[in-house]
PDB file of N, CA, C and O in Angstrom:
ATOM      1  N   UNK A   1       0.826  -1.206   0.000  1.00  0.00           N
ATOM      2  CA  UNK A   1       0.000   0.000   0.000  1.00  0.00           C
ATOM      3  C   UNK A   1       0.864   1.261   0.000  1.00  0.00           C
ATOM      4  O   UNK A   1       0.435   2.176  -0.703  1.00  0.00           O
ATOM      5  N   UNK A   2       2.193   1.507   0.772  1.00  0.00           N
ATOM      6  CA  UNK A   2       2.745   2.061   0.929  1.00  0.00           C
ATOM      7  C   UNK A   2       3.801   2.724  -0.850  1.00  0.00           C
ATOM      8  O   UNK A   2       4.088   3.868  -1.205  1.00  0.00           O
ATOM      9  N   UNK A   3       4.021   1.627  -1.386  1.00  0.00           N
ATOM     10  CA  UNK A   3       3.947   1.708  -2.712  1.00  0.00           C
ATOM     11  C   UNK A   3       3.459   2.603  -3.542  1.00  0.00           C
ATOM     12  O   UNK A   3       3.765   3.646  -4.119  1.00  0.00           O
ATOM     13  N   UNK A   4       2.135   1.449  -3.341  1.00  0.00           N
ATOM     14  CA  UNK A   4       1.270   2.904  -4.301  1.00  0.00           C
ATOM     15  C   UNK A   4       0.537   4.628  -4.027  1.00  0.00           C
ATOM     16  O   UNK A   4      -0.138   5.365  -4.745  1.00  0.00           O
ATOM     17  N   UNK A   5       1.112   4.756  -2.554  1.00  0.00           N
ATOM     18  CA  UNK A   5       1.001   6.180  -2.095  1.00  0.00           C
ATOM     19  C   UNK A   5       2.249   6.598  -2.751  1.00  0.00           C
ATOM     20  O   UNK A   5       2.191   7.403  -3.681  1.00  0.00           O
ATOM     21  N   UNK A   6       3.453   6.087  -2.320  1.00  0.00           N
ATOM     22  CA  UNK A   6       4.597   6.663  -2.615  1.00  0.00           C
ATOM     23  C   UNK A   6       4.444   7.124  -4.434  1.00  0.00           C
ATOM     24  O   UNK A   6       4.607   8.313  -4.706  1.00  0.00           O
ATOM     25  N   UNK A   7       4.167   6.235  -5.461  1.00  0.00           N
ATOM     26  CA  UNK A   7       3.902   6.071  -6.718  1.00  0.00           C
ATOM     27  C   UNK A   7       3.269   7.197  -6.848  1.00  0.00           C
ATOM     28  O   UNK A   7       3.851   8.210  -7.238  1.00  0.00           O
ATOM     29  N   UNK A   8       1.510   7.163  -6.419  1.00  0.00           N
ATOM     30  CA  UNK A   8       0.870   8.269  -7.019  1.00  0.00           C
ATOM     31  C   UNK A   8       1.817   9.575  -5.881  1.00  0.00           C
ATOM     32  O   UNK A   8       1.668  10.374  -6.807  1.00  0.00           O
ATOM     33  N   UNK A   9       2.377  10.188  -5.093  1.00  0.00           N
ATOM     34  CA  UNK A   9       2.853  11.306  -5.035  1.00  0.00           C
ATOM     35  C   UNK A   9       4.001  11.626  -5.770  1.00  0.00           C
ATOM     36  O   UNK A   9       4.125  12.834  -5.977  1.00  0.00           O
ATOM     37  N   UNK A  10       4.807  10.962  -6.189  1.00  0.00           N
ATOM     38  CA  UNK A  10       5.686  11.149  -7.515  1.00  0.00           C
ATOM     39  C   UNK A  10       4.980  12.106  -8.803  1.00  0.00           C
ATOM     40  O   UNK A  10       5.150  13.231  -9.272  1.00  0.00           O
ATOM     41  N   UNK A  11       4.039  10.852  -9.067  1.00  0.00           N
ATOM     42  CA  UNK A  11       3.409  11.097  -9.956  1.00  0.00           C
ATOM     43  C   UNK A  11       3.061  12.610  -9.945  1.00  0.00           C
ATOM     44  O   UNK A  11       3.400  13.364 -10.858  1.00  0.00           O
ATOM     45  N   UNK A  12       2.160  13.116  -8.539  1.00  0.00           N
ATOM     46  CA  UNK A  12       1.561  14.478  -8.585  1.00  0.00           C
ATOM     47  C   UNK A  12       2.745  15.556  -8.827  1.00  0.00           C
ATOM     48  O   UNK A  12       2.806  16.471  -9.648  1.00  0.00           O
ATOM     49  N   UNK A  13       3.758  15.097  -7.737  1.00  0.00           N
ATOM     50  CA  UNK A  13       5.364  15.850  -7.989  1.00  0.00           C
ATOM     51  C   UNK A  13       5.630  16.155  -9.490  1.00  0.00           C
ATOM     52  O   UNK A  13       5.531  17.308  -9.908  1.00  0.00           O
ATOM     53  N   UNK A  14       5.908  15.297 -10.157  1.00  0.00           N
ATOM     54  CA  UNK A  14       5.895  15.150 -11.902  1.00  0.00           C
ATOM     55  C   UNK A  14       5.321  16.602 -12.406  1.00  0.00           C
ATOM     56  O   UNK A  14       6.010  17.576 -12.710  1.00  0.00           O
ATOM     57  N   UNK A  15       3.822  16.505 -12.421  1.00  0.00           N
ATOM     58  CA  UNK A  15       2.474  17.191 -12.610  1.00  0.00           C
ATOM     59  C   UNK A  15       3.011  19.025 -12.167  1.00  0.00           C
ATOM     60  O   UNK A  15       2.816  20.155 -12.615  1.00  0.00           O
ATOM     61  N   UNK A  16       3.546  18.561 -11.358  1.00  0.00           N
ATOM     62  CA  UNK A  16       3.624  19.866 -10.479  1.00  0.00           C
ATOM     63  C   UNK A  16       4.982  20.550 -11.128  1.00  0.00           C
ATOM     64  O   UNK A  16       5.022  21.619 -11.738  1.00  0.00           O
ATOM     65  N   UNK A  17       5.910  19.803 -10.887  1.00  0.00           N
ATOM     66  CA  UNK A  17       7.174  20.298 -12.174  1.00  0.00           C
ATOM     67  C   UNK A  17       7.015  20.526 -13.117  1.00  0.00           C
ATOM     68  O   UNK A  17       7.561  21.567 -13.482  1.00  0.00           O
ATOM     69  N   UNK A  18       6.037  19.623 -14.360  1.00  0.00           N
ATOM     70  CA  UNK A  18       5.582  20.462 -15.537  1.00  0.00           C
ATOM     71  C   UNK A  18       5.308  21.757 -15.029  1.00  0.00           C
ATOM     72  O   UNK A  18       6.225  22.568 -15.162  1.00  0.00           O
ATOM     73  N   UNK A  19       4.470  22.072 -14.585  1.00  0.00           N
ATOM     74  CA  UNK A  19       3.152  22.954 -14.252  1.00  0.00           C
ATOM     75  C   UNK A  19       3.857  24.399 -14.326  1.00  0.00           C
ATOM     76  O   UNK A  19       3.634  25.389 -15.024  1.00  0.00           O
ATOM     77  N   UNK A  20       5.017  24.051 -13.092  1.00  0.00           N
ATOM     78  CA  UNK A  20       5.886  25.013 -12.913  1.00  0.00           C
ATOM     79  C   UNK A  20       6.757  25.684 -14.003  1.00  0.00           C
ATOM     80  O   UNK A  20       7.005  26.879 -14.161  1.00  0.00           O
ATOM     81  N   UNK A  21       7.353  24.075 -15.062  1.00  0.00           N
ATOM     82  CA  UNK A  21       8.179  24.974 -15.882  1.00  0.00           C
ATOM     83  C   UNK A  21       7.579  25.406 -16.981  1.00  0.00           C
ATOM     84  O   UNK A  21       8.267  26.001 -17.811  1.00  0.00           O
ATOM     85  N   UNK A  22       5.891  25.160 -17.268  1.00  0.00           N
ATOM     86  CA  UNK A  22       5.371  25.619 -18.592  1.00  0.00           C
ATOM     87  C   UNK A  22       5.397  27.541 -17.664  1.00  0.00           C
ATOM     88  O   UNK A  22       6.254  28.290 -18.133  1.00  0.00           O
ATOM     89  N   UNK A  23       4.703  28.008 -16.752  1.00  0.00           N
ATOM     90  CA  UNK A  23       4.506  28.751 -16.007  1.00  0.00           C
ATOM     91  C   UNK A  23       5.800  29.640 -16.006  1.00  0.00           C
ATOM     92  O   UNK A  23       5.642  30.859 -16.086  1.00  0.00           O
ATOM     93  N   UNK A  24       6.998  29.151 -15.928  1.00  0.00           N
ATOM     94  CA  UNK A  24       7.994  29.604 -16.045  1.00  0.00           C
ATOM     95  C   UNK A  24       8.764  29.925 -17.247  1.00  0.00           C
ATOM     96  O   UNK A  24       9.862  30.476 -17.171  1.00  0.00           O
ATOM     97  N   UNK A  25       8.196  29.581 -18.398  1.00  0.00           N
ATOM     98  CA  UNK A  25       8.819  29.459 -19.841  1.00  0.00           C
ATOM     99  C   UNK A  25       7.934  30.763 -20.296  1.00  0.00           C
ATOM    100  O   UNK A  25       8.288  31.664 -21.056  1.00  0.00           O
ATOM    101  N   UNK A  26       6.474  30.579 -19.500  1.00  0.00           N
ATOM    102  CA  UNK A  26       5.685  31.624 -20.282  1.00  0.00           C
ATOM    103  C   UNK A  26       6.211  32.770 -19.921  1.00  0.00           C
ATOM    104  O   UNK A  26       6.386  33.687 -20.723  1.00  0.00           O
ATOM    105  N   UNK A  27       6.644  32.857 -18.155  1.00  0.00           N
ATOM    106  CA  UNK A  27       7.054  34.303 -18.258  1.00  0.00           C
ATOM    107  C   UNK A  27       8.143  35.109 -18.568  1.00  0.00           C
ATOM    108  O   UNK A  27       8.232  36.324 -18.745  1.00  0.00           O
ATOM    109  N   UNK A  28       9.469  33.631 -18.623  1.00  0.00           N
ATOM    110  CA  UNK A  28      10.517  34.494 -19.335  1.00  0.00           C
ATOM    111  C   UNK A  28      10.504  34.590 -21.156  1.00  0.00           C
ATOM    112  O   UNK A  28      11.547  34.860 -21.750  1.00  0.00           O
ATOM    113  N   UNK A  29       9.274  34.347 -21.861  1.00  0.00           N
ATOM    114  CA  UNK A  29       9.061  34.694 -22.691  1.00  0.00           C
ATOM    115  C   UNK A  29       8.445  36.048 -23.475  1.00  0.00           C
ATOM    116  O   UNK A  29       8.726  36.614 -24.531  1.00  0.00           O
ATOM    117  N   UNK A  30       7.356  36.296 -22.297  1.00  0.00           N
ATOM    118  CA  UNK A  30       5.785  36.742 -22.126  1.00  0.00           C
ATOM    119  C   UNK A  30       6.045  38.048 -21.607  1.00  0.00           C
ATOM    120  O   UNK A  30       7.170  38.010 -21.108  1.00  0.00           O
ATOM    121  N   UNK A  31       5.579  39.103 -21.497  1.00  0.00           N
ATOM    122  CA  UNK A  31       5.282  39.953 -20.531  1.00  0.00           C
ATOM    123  C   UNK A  31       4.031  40.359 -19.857  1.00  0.00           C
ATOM    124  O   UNK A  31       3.794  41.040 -18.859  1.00  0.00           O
ATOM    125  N   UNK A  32       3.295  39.718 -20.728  1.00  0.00           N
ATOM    126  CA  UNK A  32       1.648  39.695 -19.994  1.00  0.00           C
ATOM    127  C   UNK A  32       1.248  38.282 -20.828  1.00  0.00           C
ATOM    128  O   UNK A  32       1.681  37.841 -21.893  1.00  0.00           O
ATOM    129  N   UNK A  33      -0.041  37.619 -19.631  1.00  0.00           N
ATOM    130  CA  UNK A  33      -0.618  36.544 -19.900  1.00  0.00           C
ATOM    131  C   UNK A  33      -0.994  36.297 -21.421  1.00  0.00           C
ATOM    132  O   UNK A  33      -0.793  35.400 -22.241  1.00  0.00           O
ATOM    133  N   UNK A  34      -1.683  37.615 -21.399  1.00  0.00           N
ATOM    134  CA  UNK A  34      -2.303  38.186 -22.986  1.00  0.00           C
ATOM    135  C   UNK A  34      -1.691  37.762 -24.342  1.00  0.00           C
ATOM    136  O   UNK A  34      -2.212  37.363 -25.384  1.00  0.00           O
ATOM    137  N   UNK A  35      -0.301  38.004 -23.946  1.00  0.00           N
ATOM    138  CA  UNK A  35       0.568  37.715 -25.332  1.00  0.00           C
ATOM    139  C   UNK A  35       0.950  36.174 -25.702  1.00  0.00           C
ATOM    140  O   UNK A  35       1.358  35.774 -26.792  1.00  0.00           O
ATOM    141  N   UNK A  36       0.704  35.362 -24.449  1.00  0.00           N
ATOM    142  CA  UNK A  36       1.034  34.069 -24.877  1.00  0.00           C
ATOM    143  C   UNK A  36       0.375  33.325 -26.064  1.00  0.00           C
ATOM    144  O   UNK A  36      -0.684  33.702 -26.565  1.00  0.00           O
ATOM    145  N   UNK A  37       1.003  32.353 -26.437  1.00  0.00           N
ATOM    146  CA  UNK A  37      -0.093  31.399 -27.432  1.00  0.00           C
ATOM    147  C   UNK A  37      -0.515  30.499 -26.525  1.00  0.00           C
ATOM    148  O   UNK A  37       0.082  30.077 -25.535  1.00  0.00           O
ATOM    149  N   UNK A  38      -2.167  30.092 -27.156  1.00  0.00           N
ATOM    150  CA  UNK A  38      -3.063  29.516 -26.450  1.00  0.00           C
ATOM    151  C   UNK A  38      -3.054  28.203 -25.976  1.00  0.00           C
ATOM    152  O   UNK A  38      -3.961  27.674 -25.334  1.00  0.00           O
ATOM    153  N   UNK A  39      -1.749  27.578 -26.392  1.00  0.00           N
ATOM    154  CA  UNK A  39      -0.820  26.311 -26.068  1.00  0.00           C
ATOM    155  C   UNK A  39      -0.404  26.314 -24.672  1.00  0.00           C
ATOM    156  O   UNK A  39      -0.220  25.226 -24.126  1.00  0.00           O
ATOM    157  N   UNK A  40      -0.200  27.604 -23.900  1.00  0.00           N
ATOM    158  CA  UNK A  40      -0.082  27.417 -23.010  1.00  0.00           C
ATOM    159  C   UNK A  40      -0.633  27.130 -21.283  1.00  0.00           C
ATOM    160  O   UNK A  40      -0.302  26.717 -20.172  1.00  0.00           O
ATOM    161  N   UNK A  41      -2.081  27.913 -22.385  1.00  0.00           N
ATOM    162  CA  UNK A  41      -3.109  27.646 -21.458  1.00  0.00           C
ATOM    163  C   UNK A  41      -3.850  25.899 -21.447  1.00  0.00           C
ATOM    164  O   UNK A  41      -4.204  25.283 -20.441  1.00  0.00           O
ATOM    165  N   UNK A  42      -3.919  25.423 -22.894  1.00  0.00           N
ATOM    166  CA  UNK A  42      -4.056  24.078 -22.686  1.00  0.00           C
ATOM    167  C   UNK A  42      -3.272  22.981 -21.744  1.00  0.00           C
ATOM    168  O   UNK A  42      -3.688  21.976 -21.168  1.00  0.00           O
ATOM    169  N   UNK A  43      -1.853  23.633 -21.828  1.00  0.00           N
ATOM    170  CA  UNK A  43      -0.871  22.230 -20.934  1.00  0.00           C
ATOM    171  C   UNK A  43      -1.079  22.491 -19.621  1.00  0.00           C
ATOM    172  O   UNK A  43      -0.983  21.626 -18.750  1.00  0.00           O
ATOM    173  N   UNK A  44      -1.399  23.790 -19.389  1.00  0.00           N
ATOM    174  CA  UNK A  44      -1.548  24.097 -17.894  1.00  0.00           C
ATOM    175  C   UNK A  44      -3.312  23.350 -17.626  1.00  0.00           C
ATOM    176  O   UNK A  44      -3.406  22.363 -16.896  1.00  0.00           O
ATOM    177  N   UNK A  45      -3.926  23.640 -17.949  1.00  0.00           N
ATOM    178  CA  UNK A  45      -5.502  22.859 -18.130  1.00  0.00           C
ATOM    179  C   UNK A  45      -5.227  21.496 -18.290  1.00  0.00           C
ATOM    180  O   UNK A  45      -6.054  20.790 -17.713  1.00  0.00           O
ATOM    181  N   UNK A  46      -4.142  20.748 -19.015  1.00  0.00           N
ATOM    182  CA  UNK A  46      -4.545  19.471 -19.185  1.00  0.00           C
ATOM    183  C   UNK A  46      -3.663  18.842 -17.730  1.00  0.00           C
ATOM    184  O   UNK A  46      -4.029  17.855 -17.093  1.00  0.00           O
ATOM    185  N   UNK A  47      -2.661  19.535 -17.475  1.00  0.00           N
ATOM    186  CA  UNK A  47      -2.159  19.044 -15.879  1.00  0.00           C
ATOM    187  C   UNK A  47      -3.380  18.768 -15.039  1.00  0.00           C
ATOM    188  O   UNK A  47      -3.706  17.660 -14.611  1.00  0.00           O
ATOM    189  N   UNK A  48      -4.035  19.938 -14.848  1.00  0.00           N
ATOM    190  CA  UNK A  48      -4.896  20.121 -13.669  1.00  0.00           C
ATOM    191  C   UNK A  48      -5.639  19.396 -13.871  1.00  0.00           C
ATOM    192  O   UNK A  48      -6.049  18.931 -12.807  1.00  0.00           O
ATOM    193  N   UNK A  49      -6.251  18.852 -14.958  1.00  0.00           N
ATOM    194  CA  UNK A  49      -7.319  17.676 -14.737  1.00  0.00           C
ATOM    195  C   UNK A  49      -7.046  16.459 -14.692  1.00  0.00           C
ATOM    196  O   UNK A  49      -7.856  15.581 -14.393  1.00  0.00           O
ATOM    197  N   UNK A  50      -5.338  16.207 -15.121  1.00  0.00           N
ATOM    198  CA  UNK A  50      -5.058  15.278 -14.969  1.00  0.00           C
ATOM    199  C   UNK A  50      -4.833  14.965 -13.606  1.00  0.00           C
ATOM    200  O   UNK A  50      -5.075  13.791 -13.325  1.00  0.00           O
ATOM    201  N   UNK A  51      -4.205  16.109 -12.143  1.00  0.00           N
ATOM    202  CA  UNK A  51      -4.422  16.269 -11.505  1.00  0.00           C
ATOM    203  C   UNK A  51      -5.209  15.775 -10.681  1.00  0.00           C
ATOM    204  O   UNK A  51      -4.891  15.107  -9.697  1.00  0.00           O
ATOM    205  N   UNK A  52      -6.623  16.159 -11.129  1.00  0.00           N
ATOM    206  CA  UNK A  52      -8.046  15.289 -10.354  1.00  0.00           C
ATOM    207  C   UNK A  52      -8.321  14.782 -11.031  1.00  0.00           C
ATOM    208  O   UNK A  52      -9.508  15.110 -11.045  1.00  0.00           O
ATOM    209  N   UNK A  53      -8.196  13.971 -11.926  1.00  0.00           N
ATOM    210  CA  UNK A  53      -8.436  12.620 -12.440  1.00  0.00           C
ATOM    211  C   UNK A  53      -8.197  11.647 -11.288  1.00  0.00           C
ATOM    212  O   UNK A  53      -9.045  10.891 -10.814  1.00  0.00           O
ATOM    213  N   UNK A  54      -6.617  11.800 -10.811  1.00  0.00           N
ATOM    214  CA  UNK A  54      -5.858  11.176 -10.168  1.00  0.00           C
ATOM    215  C   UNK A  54      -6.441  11.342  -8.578  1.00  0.00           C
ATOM    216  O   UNK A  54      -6.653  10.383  -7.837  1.00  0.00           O
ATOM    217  N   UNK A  55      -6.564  12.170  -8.369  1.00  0.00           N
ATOM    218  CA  UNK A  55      -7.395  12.423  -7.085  1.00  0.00           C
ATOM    219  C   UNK A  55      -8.660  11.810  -6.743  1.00  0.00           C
ATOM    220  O   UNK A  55      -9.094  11.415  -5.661  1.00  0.00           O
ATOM    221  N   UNK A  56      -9.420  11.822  -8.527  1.00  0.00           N
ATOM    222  CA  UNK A  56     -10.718  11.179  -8.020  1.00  0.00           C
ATOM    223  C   UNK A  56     -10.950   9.554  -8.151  1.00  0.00           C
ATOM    224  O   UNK A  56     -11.909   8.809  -7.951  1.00  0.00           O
ATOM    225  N   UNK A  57      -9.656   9.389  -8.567  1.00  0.00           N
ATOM    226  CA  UNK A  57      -9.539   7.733  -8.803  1.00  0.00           C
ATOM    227  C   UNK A  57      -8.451   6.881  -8.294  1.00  0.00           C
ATOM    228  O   UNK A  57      -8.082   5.775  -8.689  1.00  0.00           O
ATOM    229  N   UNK A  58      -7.915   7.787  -7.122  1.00  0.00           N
ATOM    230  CA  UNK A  58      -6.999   7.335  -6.261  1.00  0.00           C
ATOM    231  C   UNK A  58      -7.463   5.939  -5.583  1.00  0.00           C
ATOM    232  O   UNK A  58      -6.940   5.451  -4.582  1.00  0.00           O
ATOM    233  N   UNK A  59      -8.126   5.601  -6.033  1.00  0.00           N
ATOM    234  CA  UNK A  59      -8.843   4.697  -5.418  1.00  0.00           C
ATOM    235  C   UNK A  59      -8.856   3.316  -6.341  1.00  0.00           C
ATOM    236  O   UNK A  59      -9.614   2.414  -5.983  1.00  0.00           O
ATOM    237  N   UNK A  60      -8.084   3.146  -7.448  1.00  0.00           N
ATOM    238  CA  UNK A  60      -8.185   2.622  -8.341  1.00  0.00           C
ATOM    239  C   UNK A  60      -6.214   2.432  -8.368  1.00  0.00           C
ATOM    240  O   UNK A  60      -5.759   2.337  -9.508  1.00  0.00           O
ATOM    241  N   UNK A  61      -5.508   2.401  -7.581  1.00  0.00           N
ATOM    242  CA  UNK A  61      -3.823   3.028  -8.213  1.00  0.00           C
ATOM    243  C   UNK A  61      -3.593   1.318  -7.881  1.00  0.00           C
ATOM    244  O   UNK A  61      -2.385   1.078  -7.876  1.00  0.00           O
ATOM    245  N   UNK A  62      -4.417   0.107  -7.611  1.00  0.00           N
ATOM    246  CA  UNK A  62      -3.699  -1.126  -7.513  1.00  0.00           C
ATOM    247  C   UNK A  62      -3.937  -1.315  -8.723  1.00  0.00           C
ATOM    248  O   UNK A  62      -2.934  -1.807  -9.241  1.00  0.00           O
ATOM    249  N   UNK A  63      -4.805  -1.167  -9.493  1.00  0.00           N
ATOM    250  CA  UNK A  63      -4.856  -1.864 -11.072  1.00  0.00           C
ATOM    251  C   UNK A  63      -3.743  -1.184 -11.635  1.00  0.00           C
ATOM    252  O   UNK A  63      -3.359  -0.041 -11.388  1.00  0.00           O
ATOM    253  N   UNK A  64      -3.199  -2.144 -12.536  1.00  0.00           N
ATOM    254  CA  UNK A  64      -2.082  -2.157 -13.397  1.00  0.00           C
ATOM    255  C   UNK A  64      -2.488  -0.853 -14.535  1.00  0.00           C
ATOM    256  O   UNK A  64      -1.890   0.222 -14.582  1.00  0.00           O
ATOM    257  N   UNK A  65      -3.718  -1.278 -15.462  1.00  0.00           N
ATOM    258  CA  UNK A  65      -4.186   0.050 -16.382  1.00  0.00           C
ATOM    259  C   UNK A  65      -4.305   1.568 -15.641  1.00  0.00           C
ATOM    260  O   UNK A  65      -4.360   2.562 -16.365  1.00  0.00           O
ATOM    261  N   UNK A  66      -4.336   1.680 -14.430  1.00  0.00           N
ATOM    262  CA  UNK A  66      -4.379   3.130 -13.566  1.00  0.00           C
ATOM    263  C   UNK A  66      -2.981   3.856 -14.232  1.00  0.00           C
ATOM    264  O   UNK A  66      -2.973   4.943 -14.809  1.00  0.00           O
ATOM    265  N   UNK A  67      -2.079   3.176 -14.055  1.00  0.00           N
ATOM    266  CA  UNK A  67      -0.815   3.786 -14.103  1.00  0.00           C
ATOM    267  C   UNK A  67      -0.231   3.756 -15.767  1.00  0.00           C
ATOM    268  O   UNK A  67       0.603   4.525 -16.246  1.00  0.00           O
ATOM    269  N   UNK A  68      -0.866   2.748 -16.388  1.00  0.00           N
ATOM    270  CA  UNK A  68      -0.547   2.891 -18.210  1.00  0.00           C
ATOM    271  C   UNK A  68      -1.575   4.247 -18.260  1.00  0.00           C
ATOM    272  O   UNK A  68      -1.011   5.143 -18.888  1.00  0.00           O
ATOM    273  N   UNK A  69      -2.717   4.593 -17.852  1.00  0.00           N
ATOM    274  CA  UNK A  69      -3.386   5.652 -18.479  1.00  0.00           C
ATOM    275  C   UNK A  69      -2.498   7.077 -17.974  1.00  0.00           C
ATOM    276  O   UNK A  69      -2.261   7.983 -18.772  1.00  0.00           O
ATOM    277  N   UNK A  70      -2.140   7.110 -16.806  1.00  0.00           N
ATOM    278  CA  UNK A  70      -1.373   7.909 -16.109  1.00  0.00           C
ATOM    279  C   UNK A  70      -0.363   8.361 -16.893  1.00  0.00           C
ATOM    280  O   UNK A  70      -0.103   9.537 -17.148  1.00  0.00           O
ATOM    281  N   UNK A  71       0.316   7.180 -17.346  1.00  0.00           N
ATOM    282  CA  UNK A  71       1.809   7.870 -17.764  1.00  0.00           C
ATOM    283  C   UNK A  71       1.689   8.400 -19.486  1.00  0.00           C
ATOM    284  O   UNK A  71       2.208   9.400 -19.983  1.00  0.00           O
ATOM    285  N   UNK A  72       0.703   7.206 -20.257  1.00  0.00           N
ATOM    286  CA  UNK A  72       0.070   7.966 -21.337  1.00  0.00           C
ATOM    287  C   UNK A  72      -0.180   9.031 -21.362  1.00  0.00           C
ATOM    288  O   UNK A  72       0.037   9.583 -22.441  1.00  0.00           O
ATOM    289  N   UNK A  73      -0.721   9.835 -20.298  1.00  0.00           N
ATOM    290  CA  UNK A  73      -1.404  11.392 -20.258  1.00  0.00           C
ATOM    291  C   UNK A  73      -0.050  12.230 -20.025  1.00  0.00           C
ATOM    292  O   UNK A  73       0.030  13.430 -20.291  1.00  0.00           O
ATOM    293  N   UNK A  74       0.952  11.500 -19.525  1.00  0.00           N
ATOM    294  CA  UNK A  74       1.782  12.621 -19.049  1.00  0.00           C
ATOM    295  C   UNK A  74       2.856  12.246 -20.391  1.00  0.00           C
ATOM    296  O   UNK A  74       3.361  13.242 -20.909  1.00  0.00           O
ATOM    297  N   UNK A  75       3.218  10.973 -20.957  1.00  0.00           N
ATOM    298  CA  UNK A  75       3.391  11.213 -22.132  1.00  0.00           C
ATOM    299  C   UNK A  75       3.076  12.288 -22.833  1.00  0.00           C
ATOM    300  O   UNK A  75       3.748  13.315 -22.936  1.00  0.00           O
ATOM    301  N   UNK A  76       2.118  12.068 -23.285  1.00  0.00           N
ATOM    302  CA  UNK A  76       1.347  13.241 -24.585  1.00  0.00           C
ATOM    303  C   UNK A  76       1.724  14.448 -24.244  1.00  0.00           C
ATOM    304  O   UNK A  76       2.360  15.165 -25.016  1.00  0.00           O
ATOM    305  N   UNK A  77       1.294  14.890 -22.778  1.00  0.00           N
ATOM    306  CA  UNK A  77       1.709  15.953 -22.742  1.00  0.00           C
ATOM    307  C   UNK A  77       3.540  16.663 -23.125  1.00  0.00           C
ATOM    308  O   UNK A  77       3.770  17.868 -23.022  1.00  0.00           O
TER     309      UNK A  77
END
């Protein structure tokens, strides 16, 4: 059990490092939100739901497919 806590908080860690360096790319690019391309608002949106995906199906992290869909999503991204 201990496992798969340890697993899914990685995982959120992961989530959270994207999060940070899309956030961080925009602003040493950017000078206002305004000017970004709209790419950046999607990766930041697709974290966060991937986010509570994971939250709302934490409950599901012993099945083997939990963690292929998981890393698929963070693939793509």
């Amino acid at each position: 059990m201990k496992d798969r806590e340890k697993t899914l908080s990685n995982i959120q860690r992961v989530l959270t490092m994207l999060e940070k360096a899309v956030d961080r790319l925009s602003r040493q690019n950017f000078l206002r939100p305004s000017q970004r391309p709209p790419i950046f608002d999607q990766i930041a949106n697709a974290i966060r739901i991937m986010r509570q995906w994971i939250t709302d199906y934490r409950k599901f992290a012993g099945v083997k497919s939990f963690y292929i869909v998981v890393s698929l999503c963070i693939k793509e991204l």
